[in-house]
Backbone bond lengths (Angstrom), bond angles and torsions (degrees), N, CA, C in turn:
res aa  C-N    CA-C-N  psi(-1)  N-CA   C-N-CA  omega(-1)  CA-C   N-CA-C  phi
1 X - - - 1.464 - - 1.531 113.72 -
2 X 1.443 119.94 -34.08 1.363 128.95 -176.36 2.098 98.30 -47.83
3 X 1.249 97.75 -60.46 1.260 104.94 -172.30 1.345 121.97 -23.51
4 X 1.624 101.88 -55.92 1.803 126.26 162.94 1.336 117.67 -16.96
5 X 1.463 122.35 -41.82 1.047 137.51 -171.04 1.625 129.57 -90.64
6 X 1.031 121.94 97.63 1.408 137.74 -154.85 1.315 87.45 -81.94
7 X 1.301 131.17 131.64 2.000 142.43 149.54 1.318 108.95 -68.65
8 X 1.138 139.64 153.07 0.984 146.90 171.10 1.541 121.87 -102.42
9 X 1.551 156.95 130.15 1.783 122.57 -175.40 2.035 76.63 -81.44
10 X 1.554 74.21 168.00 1.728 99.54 178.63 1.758 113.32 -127.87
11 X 1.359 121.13 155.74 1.287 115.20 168.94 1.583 99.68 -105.26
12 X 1.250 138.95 139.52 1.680 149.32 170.30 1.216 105.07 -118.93
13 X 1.174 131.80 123.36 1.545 141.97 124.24 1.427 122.94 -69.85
14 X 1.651 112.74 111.11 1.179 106.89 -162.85 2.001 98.16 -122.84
15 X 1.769 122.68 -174.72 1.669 111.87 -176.86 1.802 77.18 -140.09
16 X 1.424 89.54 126.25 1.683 82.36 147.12 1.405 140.79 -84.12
17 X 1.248 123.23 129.15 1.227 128.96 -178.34 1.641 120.04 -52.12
18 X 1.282 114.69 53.28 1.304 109.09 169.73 1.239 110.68 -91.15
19 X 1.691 134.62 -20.05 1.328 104.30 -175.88 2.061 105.47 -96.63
20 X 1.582 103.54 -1.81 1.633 104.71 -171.46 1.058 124.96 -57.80
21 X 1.552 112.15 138.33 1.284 130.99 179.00 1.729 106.51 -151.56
22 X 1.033 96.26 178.17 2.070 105.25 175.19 1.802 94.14 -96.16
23 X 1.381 146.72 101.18 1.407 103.86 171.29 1.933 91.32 -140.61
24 X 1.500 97.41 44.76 1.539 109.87 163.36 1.621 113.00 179.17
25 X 1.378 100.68 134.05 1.872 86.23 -176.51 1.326 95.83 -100.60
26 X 1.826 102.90 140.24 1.866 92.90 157.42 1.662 79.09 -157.19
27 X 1.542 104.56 49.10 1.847 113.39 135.35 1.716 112.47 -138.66
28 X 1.007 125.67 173.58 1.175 142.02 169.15 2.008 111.37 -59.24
29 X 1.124 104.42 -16.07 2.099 118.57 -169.29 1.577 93.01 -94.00
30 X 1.659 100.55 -28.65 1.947 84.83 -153.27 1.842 93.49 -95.55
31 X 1.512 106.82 146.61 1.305 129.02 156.88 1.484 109.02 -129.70
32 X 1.179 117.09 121.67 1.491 123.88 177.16 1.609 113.36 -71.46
33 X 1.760 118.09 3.59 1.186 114.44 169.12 1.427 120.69 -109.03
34 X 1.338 113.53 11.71 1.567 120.28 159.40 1.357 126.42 -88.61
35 X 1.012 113.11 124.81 1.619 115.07 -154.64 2.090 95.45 -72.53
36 X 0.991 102.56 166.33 1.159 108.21 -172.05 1.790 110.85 -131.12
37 X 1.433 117.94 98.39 1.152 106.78 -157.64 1.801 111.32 -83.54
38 X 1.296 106.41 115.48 1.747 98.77 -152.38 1.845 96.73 -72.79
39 X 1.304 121.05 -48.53 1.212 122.00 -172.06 1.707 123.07 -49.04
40 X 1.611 111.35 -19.64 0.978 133.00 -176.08 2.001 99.93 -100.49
41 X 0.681 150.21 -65.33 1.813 149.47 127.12 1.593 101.91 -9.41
42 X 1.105 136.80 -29.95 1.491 116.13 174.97 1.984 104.81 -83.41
43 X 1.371 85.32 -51.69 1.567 85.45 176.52 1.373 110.94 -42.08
44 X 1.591 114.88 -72.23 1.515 119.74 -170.25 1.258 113.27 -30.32
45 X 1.493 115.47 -34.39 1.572 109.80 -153.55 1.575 101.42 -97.25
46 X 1.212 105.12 -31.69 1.628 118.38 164.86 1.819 107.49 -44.30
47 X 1.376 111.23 -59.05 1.221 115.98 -173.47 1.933 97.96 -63.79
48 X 1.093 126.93 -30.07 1.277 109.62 169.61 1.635 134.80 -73.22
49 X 1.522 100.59 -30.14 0.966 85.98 169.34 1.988 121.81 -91.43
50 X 1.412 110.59 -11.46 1.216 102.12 165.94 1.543 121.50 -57.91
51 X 1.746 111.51 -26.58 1.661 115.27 170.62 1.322 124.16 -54.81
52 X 1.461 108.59 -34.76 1.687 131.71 -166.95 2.137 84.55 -74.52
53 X 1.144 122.34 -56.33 1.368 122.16 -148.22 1.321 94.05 -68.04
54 X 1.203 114.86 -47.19 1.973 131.01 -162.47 1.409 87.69 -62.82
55 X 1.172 137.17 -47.61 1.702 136.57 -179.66 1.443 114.64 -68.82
56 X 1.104 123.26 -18.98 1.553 133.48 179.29 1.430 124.10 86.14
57 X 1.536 112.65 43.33 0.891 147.61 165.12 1.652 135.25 -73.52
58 X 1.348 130.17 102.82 1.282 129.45 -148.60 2.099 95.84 -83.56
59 X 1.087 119.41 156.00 1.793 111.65 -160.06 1.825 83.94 -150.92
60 X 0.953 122.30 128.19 1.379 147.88 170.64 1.565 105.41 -131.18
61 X 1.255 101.62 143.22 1.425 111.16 171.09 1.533 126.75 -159.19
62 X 1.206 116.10 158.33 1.870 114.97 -153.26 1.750 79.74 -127.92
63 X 1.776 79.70 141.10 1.422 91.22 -172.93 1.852 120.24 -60.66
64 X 1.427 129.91 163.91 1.096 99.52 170.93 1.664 118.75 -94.32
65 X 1.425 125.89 -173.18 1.428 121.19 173.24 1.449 107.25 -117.13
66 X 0.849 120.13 170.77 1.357 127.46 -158.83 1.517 90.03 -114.20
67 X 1.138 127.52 142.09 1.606 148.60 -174.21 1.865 112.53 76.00
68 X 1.412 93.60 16.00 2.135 108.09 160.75 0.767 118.58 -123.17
69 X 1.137 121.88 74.56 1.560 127.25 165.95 1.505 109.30 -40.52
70 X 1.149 121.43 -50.03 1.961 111.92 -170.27 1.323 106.11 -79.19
71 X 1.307 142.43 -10.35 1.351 132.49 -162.18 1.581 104.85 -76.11
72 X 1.301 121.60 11.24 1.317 120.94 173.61 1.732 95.95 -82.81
73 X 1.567 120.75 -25.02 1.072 109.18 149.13 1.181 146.15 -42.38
74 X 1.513 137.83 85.79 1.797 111.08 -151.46 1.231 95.44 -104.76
75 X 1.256 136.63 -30.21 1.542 139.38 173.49 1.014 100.05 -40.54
76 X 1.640 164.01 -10.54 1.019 156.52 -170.78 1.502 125.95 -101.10
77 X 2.231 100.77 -7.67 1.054 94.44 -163.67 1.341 133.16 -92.43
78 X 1.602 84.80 -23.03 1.777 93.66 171.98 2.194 89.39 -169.38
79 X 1.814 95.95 -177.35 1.242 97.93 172.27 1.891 108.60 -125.04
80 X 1.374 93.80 125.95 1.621 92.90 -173.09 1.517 82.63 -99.84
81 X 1.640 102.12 156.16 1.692 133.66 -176.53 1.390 110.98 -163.96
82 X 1.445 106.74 92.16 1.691 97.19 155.95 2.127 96.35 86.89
83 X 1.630 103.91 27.76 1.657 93.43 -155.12 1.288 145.89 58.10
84 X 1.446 125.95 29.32 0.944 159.86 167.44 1.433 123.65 -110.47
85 X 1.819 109.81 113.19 1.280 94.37 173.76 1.655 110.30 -130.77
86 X 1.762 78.55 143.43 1.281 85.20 -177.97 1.225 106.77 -101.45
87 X 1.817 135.94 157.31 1.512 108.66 -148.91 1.937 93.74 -128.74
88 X 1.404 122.56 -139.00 1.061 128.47 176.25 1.489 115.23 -120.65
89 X 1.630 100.92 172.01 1.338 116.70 162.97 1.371 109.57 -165.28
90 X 1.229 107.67 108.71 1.663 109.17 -161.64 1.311 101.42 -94.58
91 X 1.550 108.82 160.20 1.503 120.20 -160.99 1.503 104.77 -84.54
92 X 1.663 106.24 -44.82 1.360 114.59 -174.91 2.135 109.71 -73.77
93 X 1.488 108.25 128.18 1.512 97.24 -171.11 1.850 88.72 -64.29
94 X 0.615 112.73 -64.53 2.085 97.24 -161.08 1.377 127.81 -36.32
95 X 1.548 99.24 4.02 1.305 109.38 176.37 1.724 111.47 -127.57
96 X 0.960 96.38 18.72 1.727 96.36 -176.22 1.428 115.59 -94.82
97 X 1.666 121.24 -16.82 1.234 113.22 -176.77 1.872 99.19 -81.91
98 X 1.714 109.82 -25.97 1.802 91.13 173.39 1.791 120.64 -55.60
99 X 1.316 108.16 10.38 1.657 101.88 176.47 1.624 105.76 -96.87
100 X 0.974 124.01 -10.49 1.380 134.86 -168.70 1.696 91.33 -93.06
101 X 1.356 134.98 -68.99 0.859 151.81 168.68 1.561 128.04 -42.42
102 X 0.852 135.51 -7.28 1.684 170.10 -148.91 1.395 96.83 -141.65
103 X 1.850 126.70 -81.20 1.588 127.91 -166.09 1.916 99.71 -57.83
104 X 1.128 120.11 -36.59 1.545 123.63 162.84 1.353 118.73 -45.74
105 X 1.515 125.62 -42.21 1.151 113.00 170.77 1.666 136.27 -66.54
106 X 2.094 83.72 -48.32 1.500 97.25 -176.13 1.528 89.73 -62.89
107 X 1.433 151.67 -59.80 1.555 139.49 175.90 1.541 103.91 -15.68
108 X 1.025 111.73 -80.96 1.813 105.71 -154.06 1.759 88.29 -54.03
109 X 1.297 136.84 -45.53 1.429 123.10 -144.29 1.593 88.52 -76.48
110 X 1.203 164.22 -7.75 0.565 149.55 108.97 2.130 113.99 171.44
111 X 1.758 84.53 19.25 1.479 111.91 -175.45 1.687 114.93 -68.32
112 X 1.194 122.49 133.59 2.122 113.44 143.42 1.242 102.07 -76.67
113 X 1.237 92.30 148.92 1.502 109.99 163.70 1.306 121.18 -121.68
114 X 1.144 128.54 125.80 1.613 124.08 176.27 1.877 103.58 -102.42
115 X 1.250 100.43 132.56 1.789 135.51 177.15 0.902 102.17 -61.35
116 X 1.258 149.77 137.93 1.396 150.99 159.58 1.519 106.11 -86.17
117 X 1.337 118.33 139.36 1.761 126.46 -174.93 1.337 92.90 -88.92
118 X 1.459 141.98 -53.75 1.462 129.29 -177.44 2.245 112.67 -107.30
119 X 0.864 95.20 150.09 1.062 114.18 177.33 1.820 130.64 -29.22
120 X 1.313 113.20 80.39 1.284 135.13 179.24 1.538 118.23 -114.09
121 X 1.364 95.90 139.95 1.624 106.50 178.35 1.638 122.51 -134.71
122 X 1.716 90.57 53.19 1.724 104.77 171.25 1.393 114.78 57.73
123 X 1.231 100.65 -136.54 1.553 106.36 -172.89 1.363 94.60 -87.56
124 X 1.015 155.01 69.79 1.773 158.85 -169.84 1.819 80.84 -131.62
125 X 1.381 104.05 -81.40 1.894 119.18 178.65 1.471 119.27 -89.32
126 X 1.641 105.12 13.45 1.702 101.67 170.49 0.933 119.53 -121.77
127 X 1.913 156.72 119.79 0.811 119.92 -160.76 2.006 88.18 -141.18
128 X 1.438 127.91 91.91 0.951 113.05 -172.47 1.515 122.87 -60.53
129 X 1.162 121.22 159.59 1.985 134.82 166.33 1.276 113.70 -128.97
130 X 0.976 139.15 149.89 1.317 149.43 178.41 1.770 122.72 -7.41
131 X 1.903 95.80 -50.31 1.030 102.41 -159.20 1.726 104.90 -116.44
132 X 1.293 117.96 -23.40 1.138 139.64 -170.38 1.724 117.88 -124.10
133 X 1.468 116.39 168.98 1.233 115.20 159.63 1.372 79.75 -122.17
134 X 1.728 96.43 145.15 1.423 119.46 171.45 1.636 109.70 -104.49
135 X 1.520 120.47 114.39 1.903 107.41 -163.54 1.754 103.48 -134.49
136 X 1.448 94.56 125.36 1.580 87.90 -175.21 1.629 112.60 -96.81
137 X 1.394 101.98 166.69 1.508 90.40 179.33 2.053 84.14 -148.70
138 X 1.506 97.49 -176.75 1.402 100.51 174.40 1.829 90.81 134.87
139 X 1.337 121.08 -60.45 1.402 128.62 -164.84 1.857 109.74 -111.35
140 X 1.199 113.32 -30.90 1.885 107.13 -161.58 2.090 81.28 -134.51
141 X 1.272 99.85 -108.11 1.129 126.00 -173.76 1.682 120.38 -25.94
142 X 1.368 140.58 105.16 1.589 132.80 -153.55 1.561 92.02 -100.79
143 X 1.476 114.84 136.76 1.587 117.50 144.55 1.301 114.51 -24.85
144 X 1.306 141.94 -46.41 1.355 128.97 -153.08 2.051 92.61 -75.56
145 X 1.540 107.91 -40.92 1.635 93.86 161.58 1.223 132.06 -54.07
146 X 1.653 118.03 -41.23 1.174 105.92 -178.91 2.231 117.60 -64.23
147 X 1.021 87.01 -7.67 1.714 97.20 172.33 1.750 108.37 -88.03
148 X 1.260 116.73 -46.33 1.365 118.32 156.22 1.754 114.47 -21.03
149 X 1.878 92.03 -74.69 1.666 119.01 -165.18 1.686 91.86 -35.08
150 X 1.599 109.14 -81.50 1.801 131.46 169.98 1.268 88.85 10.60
151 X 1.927 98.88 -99.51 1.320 119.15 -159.71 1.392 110.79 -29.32
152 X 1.327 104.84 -49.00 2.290 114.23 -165.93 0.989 91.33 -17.13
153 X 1.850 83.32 -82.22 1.251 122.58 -131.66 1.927 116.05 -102.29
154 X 1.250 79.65 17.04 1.753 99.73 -176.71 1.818 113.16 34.30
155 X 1.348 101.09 31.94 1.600 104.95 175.88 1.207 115.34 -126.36
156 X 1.468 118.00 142.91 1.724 128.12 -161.91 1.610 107.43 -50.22
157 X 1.461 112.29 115.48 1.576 106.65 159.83 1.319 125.52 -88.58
158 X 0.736 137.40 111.84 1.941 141.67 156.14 1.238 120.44 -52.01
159 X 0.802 126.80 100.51 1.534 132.88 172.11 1.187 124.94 -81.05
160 X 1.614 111.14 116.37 1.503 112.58 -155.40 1.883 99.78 -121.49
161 X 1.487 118.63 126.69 1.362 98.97 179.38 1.596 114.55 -100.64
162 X 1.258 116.77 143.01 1.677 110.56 174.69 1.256 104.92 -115.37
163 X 1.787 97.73 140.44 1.142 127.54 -169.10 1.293 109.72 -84.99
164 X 1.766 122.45 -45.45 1.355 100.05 -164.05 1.432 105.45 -124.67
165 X 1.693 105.90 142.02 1.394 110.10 -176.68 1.635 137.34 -52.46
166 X 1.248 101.94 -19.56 1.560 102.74 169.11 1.118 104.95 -81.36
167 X 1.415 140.83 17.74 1.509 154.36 167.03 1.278 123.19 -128.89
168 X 1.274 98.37 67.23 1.984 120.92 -144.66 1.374 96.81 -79.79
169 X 1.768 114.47 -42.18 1.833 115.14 -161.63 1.478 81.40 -115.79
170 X 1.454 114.69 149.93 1.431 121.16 144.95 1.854 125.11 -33.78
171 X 1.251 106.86 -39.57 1.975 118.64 172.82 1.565 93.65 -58.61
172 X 1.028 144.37 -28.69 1.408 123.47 -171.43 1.115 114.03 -98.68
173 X 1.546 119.98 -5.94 1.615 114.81 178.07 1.973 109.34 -130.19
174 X 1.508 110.30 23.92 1.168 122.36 175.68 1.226 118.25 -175.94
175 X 1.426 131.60 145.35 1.136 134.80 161.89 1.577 125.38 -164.17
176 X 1.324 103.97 152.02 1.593 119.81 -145.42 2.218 112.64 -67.94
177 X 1.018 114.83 97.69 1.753 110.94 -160.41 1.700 94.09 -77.94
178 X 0.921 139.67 -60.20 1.550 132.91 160.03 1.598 120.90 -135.91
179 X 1.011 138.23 -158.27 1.279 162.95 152.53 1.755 99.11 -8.04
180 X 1.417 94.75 -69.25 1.875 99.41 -162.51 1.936 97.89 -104.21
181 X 1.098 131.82 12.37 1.582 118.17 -166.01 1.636 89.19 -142.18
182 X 1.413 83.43 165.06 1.699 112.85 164.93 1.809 105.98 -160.49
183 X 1.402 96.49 178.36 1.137 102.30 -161.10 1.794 94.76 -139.46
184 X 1.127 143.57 171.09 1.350 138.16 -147.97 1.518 134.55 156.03
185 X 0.848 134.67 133.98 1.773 138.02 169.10 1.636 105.57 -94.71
186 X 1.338 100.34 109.78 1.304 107.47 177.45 1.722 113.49 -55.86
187 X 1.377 99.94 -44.24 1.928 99.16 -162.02 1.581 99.03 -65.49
188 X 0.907 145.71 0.26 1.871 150.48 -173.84 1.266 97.45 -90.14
189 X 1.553 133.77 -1.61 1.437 125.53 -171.37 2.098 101.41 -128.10
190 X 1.618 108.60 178.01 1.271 77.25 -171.55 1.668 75.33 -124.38
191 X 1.939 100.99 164.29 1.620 96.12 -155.51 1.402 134.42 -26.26
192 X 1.598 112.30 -49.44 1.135 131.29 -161.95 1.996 105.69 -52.76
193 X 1.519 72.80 -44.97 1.755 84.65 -169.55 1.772 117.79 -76.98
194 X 1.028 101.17 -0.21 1.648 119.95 169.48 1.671 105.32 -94.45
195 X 1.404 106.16 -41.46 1.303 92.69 -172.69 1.897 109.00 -87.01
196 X 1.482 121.74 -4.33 1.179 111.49 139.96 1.655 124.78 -78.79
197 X 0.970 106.07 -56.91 1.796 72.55 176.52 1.627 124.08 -74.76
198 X 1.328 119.09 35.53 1.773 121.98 152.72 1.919 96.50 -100.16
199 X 0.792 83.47 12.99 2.138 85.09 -167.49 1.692 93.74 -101.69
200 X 1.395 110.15 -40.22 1.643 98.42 -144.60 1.339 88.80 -125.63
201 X 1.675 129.85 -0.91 1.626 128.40 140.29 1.253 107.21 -142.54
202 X 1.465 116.10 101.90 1.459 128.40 170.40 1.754 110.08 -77.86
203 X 1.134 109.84 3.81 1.716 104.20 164.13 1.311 115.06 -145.86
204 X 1.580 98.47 59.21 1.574 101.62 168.91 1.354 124.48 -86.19
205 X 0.633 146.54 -172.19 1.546 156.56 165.40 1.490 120.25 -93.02
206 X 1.223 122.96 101.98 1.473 135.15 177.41 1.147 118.88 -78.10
207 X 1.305 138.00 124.62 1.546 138.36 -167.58 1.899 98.03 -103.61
208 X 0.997 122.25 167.69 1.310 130.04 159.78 1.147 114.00 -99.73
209 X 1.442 113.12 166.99 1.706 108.91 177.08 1.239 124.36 -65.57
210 X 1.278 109.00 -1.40 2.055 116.96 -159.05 2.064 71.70 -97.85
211 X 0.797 120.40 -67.11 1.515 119.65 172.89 1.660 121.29 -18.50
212 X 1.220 88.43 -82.40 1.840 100.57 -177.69 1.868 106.64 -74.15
213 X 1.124 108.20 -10.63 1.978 103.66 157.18 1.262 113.85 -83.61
214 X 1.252 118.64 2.38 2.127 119.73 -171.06 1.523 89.12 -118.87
215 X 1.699 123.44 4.49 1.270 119.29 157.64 1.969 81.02 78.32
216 X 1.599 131.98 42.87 1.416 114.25 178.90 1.536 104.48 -90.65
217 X 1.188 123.31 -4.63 1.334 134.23 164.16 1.492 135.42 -64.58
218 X 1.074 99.88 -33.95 1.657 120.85 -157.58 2.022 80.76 -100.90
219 X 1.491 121.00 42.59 1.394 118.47 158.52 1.371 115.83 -92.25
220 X 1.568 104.64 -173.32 1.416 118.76 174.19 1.485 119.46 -141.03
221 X 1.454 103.46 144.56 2.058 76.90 -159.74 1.767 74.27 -128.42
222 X 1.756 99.21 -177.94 1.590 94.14 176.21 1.531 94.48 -146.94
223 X 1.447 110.73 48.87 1.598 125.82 -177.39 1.365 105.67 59.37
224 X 1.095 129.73 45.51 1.643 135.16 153.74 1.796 105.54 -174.78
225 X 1.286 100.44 -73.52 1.749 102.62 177.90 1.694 114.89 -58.32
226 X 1.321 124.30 125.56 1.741 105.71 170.32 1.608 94.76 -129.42
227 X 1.424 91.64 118.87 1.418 110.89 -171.29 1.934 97.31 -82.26
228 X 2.011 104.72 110.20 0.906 59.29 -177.07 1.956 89.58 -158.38
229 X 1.173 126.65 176.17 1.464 123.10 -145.32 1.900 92.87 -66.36
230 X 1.281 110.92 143.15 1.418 140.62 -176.67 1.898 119.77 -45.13
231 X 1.816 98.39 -50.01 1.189 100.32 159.77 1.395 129.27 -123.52
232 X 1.502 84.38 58.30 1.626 101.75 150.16 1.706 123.50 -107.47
233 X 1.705 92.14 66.60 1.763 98.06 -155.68 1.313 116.05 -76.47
234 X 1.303 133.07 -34.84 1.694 142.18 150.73 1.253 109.55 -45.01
235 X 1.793 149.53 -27.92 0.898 132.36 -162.67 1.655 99.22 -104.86
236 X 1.500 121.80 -40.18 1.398 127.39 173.52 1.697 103.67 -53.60
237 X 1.305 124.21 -48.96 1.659 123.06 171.34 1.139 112.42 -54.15
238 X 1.320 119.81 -38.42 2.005 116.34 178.35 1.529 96.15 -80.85
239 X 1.665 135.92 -18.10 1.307 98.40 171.73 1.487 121.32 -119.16
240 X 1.073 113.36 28.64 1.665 142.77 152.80 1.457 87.66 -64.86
241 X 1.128 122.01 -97.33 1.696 135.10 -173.13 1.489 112.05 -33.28
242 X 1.601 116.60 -19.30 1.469 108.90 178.75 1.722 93.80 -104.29
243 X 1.424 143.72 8.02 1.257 127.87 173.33 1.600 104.39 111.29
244 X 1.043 123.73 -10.93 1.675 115.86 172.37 1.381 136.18 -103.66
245 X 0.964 128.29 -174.50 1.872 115.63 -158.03 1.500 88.37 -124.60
246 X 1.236 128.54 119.20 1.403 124.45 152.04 1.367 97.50 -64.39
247 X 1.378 109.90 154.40 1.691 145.63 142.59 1.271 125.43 -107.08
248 X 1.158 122.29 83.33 1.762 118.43 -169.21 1.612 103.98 -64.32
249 X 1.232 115.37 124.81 1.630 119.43 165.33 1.789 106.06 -118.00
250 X 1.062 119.09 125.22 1.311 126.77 -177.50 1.413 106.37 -72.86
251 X 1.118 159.05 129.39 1.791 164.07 151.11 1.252 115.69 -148.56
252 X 1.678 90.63 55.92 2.026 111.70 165.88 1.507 101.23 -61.41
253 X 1.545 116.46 -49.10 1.624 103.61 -156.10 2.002 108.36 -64.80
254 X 1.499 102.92 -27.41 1.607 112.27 160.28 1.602 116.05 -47.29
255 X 1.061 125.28 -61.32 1.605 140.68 161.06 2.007 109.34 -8.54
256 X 1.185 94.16 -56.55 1.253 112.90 -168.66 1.932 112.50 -65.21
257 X 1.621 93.20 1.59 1.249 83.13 -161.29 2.121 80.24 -136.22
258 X 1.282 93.84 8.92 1.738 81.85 177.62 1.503 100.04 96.62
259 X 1.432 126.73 10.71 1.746 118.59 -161.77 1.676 92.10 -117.67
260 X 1.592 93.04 145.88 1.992 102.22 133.22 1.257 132.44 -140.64
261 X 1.369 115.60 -116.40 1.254 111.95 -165.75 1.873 90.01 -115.52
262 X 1.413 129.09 24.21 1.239 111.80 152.00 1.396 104.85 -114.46
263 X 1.211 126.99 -25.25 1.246 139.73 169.30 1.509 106.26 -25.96
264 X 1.909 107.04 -72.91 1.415 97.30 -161.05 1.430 114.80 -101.86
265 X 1.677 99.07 52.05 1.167 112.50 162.19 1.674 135.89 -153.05
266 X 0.967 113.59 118.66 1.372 133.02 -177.44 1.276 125.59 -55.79
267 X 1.101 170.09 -150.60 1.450 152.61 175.39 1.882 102.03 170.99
268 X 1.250 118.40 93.20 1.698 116.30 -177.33 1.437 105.90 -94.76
269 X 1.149 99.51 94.27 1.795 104.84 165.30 1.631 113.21 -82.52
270 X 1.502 96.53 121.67 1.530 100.71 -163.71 2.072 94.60 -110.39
């Protein structure tokens, strides 16, 4: 069955974690009194992106700045579609100058970027599919963006609300397995919004909470490989059984700060 499954190559924009640390919470993961072992977080992330390359995966990356600790987050920075980027505006101020820093890059590479007027945080609450963008709101990301997203990119947004705060971005309680699937923790949504996405993928993949607390959500797949956190061991067995290859990448010391392995990564669909 694995075979079934076509990979896709991918483009990533990724930040190295040289300046990361925890040294403000504005999630429910972060304590600014857990030490954050950076040398051990450089490796991890190293080992991710060497996973992305070994798969045939193209990896770009913007330098980091010194006084952003999260911008090793890059999923946060904007949503590219079709070469188009649409960029950020983060809710929390200590994170608002990485949008300046991010629209600088996609500039030189040879991108526009359009600003968002209300409060968006990229692929954090965007997570496109084939046919739709799927965009959560409830904690970071406001409806009035997901009307923004619409307008962009003139493609259907779904508006998904999350219920619970350790399920701050839409990336931590869903993510996209190819073309026609996703995979997901239902209880992170509030009914209504569960009972649209059982409407618009009746054979997704349901994670448990022991799942989406090991951060097994917050993966990245490329329609066969889903690169994706280690102990998320019930959810990698349900997608063995649906035809895809886990890749376990470890990025515990990310964890500590609310991150994973979709987090610190960006995805440029050109």
């Amino acid at each position: 069955m694995p075979d079934s499954r076509v990979p896709r190559p991918r483009r990533f924009l990724v930040c190295e974690p040289r300046h990361f640390a925890v040294q403000y919470a504005i999630n429910p993961w972060m304590r600014p009194d857990t030490p954050v072992d950076v040398d051990l977080a450089r490796d991890q992330w190293k080992a991710l992106i060497s996973a992305y390359r070994a798969h045939g995966h193209t990896v770009d990356s913007v330098e980091p700045v010194a006084g952003l600790p999260d911008m090793v987050f890059a999923a946060n920075c904007a949503l590219v579609l079709e070469g188009r980027v649409f960029g950020s505006s983060f809710h929390a101020p200590e994170r608002r100058p990485e949008s300046t820093a991010y629209e600088t890059w996609f500039k030189a590479a040879g991108f526009d970027v359009y600003r968002p007027e209300s409060v968006c945080e990229g692929e954090g609450d965007l997570v496109p599919t084939r046919r739709y963008v799927l965009a959560g709101t409830g904690f970071r990301t406001t409806p009035e963006a997901h009307r923004e997203v619409q307008e962009f990119f003139g493609v259907p947004v779904i508006s998904l609300q999350l219920v619970d705060p350790l399920f701050y971005h839409l990336d931590t309680a869903l993510f996209v397995l190819d073309d026609d699937n996703i995979a997901y923790y239902p209880e992170a949504f509030s009914p209504g919004s569960r009972e649209v996405l059982a409407r618009l993928f009746p054979d997704a993949v349901l994670a448990t909470r022991e799942d989406a607390f090991a951060f097994g959500l917050n993966s990245v797949s490329d329609g066969r490989h889903v690169f994706i956190a280690p102990r998320a061991e019930a959810l990698a067995e349900q997608l063995v059984r649906h035809g895809y290859i886990p890749v376990p990448v470890d990025l515990s010391e990310f964890q500590k700060a609310g991150g994973g392995i979709k987090c610190c990564t960006q995805e440029i669909r050109s």
